[in-house]
LUMMARFI-423985 format. One record per residue (C-alpha): residue number from 1; residue in three letters; x, y, z. Coordinates in steps of 0.02 Angstrom, whole numbers. Example, Ala and Ser with C-alpha at 12.3 -4.5 7.8 and 13.67 -1.06 7.14 Angstrom:
2
[r 1; "ALA"; [615; -225; 390]] [r 2; "SER"; [684; -53; 357]] 
END
This chain:
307
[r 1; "UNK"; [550; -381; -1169]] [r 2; "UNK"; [486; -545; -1176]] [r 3; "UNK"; [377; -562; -1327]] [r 4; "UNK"; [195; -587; -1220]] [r 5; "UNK"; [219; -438; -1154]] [r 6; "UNK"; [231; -340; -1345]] [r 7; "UNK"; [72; -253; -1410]] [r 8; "UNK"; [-31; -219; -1258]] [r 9; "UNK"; [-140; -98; -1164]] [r 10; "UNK"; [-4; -23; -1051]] [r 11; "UNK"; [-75; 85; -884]] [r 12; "UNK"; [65; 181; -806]] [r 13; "UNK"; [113; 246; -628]] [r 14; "UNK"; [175; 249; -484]] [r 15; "UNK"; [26; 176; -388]] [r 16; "UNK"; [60; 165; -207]] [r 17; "UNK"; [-88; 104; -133]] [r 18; "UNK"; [-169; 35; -270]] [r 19; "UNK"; [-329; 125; -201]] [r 20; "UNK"; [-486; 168; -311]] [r 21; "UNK"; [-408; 317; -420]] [r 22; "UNK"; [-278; 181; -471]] [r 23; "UNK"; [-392; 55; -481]] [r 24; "UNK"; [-481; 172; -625]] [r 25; "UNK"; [-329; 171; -714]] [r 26; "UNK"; [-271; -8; -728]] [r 27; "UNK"; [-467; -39; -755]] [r 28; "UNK"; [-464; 62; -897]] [r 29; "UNK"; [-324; -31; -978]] [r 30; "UNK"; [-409; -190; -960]] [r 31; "UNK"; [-559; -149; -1032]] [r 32; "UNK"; [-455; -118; -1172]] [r 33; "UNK"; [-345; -257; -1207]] [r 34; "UNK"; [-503; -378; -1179]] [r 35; "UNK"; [-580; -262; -1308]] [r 36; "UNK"; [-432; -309; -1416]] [r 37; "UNK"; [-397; -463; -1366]] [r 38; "UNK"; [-212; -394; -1312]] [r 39; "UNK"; [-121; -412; -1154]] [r 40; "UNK"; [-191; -299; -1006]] [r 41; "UNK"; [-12; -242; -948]] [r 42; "UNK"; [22; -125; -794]] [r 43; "UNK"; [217; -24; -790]] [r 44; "UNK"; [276; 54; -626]] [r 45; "UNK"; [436; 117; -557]] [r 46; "UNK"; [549; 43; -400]] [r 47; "UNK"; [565; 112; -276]] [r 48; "UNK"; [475; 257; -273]] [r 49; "UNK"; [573; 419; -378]] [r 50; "UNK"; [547; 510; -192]] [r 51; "UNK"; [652; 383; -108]] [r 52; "UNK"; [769; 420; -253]] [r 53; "UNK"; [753; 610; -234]] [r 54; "UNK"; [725; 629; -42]] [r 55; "UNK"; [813; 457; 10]] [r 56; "UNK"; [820; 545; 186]] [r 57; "UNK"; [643; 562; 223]] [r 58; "UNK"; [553; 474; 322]] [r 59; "UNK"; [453; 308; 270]] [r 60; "UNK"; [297; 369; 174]] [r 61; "UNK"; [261; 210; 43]] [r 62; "UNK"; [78; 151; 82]] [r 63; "UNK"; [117; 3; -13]] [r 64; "UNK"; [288; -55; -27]] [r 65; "UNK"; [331; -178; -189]] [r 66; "UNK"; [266; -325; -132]] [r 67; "UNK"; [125; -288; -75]] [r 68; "UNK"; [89; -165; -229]] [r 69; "UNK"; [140; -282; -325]] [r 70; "UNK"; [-15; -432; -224]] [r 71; "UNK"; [-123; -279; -238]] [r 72; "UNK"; [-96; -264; -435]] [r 73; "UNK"; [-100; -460; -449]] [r 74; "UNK"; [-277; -464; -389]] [r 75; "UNK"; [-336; -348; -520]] [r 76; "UNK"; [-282; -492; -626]] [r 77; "UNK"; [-187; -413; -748]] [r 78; "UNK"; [-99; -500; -878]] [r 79; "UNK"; [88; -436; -833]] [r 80; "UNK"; [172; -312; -712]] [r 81; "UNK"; [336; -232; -782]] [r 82; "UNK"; [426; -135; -659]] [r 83; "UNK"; [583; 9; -709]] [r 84; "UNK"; [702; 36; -564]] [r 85; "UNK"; [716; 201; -561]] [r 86; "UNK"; [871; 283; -517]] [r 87; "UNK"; [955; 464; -547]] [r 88; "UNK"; [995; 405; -720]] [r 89; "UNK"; [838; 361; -774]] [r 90; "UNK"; [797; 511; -687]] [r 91; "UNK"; [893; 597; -818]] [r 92; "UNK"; [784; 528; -971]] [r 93; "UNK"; [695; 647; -1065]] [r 94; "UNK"; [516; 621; -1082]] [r 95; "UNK"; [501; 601; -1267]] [r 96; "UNK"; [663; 465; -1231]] [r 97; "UNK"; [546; 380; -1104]] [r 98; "UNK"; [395; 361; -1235]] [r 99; "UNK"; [506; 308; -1383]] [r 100; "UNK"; [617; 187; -1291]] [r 101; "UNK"; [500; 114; -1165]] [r 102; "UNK"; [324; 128; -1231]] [r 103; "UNK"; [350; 119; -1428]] [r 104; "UNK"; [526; 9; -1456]] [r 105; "UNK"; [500; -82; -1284]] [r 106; "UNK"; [343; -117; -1236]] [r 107; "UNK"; [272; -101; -1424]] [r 108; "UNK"; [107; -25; -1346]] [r 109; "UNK"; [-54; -33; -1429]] [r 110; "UNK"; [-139; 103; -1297]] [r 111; "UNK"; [-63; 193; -1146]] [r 112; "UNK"; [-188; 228; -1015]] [r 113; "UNK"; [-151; 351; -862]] [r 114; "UNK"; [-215; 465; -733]] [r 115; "UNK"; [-243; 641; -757]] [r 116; "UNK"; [-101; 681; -636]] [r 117; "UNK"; [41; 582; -699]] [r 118; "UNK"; [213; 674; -754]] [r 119; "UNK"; [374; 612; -801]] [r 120; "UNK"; [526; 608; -883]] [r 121; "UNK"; [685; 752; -829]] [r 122; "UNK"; [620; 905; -750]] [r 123; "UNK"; [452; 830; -757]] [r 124; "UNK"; [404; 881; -932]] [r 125; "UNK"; [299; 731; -991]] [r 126; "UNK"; [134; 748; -941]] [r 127; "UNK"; [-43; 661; -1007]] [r 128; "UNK"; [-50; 789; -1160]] [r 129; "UNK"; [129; 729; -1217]] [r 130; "UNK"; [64; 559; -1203]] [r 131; "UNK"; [-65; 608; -1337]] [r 132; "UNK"; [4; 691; -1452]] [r 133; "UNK"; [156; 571; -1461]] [r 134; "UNK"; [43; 446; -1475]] [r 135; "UNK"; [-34; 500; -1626]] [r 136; "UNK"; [148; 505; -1707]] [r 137; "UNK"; [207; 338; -1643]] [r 138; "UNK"; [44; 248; -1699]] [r 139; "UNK"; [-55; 200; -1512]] [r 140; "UNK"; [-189; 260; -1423]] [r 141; "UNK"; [-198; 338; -1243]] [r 142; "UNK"; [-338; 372; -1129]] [r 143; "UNK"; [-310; 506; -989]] [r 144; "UNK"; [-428; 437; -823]] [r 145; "UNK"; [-502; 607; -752]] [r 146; "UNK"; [-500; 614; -572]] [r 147; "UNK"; [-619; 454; -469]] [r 148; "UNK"; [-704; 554; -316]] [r 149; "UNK"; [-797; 478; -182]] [r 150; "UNK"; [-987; 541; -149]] [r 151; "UNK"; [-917; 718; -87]] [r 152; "UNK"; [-847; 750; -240]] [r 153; "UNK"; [-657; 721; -140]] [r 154; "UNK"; [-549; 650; -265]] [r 155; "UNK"; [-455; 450; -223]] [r 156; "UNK"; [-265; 512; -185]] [r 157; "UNK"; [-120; 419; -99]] [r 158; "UNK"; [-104; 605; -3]] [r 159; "UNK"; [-276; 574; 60]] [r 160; "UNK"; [-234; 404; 102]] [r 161; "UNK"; [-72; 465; 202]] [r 162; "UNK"; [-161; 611; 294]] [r 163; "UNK"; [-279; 487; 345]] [r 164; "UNK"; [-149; 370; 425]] [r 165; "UNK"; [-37; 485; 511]] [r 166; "UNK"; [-207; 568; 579]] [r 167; "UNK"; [-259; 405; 683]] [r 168; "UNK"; [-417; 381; 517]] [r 169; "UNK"; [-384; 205; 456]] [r 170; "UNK"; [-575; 186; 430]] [r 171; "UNK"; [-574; 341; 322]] [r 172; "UNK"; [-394; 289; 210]] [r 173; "UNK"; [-517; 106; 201]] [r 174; "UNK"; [-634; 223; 99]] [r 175; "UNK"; [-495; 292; -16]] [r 176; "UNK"; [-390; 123; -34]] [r 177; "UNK"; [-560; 4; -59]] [r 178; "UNK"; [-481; -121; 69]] [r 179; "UNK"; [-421; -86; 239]] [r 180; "UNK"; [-227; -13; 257]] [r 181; "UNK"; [-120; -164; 304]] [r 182; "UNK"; [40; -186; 375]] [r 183; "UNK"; [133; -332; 344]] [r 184; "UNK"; [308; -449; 384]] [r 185; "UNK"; [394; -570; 483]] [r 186; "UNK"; [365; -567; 636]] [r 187; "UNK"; [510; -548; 752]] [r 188; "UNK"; [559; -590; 949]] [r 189; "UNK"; [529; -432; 1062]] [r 190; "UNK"; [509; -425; 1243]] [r 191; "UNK"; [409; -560; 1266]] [r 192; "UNK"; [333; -447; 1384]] [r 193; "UNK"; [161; -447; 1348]] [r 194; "UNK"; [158; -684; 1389]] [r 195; "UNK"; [209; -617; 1582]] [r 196; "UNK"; [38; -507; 1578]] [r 197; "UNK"; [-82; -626; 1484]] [r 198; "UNK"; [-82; -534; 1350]] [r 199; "UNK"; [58; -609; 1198]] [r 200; "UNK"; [105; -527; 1053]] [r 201; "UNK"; [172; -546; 881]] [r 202; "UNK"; [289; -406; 853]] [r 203; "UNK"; [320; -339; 646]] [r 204; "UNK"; [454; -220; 619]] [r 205; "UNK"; [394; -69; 504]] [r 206; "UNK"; [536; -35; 384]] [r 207; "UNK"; [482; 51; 231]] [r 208; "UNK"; [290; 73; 267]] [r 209; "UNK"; [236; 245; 321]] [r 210; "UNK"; [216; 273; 519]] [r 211; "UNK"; [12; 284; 579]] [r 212; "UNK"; [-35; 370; 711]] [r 213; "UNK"; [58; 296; 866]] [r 214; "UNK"; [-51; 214; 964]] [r 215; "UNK"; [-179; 67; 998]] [r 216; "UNK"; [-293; -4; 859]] [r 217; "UNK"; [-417; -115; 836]] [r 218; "UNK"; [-349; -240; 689]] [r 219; "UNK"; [-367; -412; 604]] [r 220; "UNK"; [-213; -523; 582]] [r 221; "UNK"; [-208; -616; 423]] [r 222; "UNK"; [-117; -791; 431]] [r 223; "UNK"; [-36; -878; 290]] [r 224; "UNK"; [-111; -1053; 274]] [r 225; "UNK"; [-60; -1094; 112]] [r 226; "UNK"; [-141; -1063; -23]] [r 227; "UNK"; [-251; -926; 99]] [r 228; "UNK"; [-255; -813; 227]] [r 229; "UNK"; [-351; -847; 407]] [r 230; "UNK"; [-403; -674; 487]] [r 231; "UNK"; [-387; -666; 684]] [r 232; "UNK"; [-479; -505; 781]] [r 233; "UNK"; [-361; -436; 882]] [r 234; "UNK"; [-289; -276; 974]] [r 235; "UNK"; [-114; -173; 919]] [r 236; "UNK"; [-21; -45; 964]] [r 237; "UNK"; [100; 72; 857]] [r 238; "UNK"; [244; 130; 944]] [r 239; "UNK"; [407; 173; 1037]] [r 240; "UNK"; [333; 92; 1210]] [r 241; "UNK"; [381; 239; 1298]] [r 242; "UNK"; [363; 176; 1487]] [r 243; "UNK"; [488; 46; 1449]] [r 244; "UNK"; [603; 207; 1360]] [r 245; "UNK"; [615; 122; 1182]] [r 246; "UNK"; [647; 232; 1035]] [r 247; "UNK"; [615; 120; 888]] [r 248; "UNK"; [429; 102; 820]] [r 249; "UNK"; [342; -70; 831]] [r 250; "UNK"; [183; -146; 790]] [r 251; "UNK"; [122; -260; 935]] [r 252; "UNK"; [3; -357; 899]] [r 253; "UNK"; [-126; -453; 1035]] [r 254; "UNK"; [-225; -601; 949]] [r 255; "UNK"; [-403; -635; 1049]] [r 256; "UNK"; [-421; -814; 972]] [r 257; "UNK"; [-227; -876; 928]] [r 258; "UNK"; [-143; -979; 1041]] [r 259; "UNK"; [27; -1042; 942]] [r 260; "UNK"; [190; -994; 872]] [r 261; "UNK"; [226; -859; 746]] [r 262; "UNK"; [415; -789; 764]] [r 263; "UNK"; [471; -804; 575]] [r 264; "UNK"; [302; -811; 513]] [r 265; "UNK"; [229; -697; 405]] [r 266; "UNK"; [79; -598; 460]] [r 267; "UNK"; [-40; -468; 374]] [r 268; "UNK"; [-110; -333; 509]] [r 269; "UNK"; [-242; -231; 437]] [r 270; "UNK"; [-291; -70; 552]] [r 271; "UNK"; [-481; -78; 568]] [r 272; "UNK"; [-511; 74; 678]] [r 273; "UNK"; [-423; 184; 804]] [r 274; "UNK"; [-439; 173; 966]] [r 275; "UNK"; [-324; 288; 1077]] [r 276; "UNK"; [-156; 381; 1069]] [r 277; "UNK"; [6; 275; 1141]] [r 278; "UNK"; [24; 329; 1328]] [r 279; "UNK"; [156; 306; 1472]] [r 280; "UNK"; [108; 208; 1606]] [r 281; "UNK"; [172; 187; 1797]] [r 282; "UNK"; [218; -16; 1771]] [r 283; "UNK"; [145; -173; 1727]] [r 284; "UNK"; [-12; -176; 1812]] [r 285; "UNK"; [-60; -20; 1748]] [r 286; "UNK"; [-35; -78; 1582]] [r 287; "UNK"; [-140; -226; 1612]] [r 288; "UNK"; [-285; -153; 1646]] [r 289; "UNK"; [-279; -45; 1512]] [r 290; "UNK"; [-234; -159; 1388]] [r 291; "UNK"; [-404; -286; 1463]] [r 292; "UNK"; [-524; -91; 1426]] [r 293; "UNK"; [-427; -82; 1249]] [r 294; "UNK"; [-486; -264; 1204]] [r 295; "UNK"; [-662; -238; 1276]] [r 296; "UNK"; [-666; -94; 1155]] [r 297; "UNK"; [-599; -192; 1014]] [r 298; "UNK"; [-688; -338; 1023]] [r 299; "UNK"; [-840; -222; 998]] [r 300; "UNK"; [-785; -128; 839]] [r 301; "UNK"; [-736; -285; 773]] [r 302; "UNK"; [-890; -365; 811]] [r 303; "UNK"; [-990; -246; 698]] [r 304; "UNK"; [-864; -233; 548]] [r 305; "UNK"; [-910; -362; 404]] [r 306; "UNK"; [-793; -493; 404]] [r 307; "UNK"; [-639; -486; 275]] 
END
């Protein structure tokens, strides 16, 4: 490890979604090394270990590495160190993990995690091993109890999930801190939706997990640089079923864009739900509807506080 990394406060996870449980954690670390004038260091695993163990399942990650790793970034921690984790590593026994990673590795000063983290073969490392193999390696740990919101719910990436798939972005905004967001380059579809007045930018999902299928109400952030330029807009997540496509797409209708983004990369952040994906009897059909959907987004939008 490269020597500025040695000697730190070290907060350890997963964290997909980087929402306000996670948040907790890496907080807690910081507070620490600024306290001790060490670095503030965050350690994560890629991909996820259920990609590793399920690599059939479906898409699930609310935050795939780059964007977990923006998400961490703004936190402005000191260093990110990231362990691909594979079915060897897998293998590692817990007490293995904390000597060679934490103690001759990262030289740790403190360890900070959540209350719910396990690790190592079989699972067997768990906060309390953290402890008391602290106190024989010589550094600290702090366990984070569970961060709840005002009905006592605890922050979880599950709640966070449920809420997507459930067509609840505003509620997963809640959980997360910052609304979910979907982001890529964005590819050449159709070009169907120029012949009806309404033109799209199309993003392929990939890894991220799959919403609800149908049309949102969203902001499109726009890479300008050194910043992003949000745009209002109108989406829909799906398979476009009255044209008989299969694959899932985000479409994505900008009210006050008029240029060219194929290649360009795009943030779409779901603001709030608006209706299932339907089939409809052709194009004019589909015009209309899509003119009610951006009646109806143009209100929501209109009273949610700008990004």
């Amino acid at each position: 490890m490269p020597p500025e990394v040695k000697g730190g406060a070290v907060a350890i996870g997963n964290f997909d979604g980087v929402h306000l449980g996670h948040r907790e954690v890496i907080g807690e670390a910081g507070w620490i090394a600024k306290a001790h004038r060490i670095p503030w260091v965050v350690l994560t695993f890629e991909p996820h270990p259920r990609m590793v163990f399920m690599p059939d399942q479906d898409p699930f990650r609310i935050t795939p590495f780059r964007i977990k790793t923006r998400h961490i970034e703004e936190l402005e921690v000191d260093h990110l160190v990231t362990l691909q984790f594979d079915m060897d590593f897998a293998k590692k026994s817990a007490e293995d993990f904390i000597k060679e990673v934490l103690v001759d590795g990262l030289q740790a000063r403190h360890v900070v995690s959540g209350y719910n983290f396990y690790f190592g073969a079989h699972r067997r490392g768990n906060p309390d091993m953290l402890l008391q193999e602290g106190q024989k390696h010589g550094y600290g740990f702090t366990c984070v109890n569970p961060v709840s919101d005002a009905g006592g719910v605890a922050y979880s990436s599950t709640r966070v999930r449920d809420y997507l798939t459930t067509g609840g972005p505003r509620q997963a905004w809640d959980v997360l801190g910052r609304p979910f967001e979907i982001e890529g380059r964005v590819i050449k579809g159709d070009q169907r939706g120029r012949t009806i007045g309404f033109p799209t930018c199309n993003i392929e999902l990939h890894d991220y997990l799959t919403p609800a299928l149908g049309v949102y109400a969203i902001r499109a952030g726009i890479d300008h640089g050194t910043h992003t330029v949000w745009h209002d807009g109108v989406a829909n997540i799906g398979k476009r079923p009255t044209f008989d496509k299969r694959d899932i797409l985000l479409e994505a209708h900008l009210f006050d864009f008029d240029g060219d983004l194929y290649g360009k990369h795009v943030r779409v952040a779901l603001v709030e739900f608006i209706r299932h994906e339907q089939k409809f009897s052709g194009l004019d059909e589909i015009k209309a509807q899509i003119a009610k959907d951006c009646i109806q987004a143009k209100d929501i939008l209109k009273k949610t506080e700008p990004f």
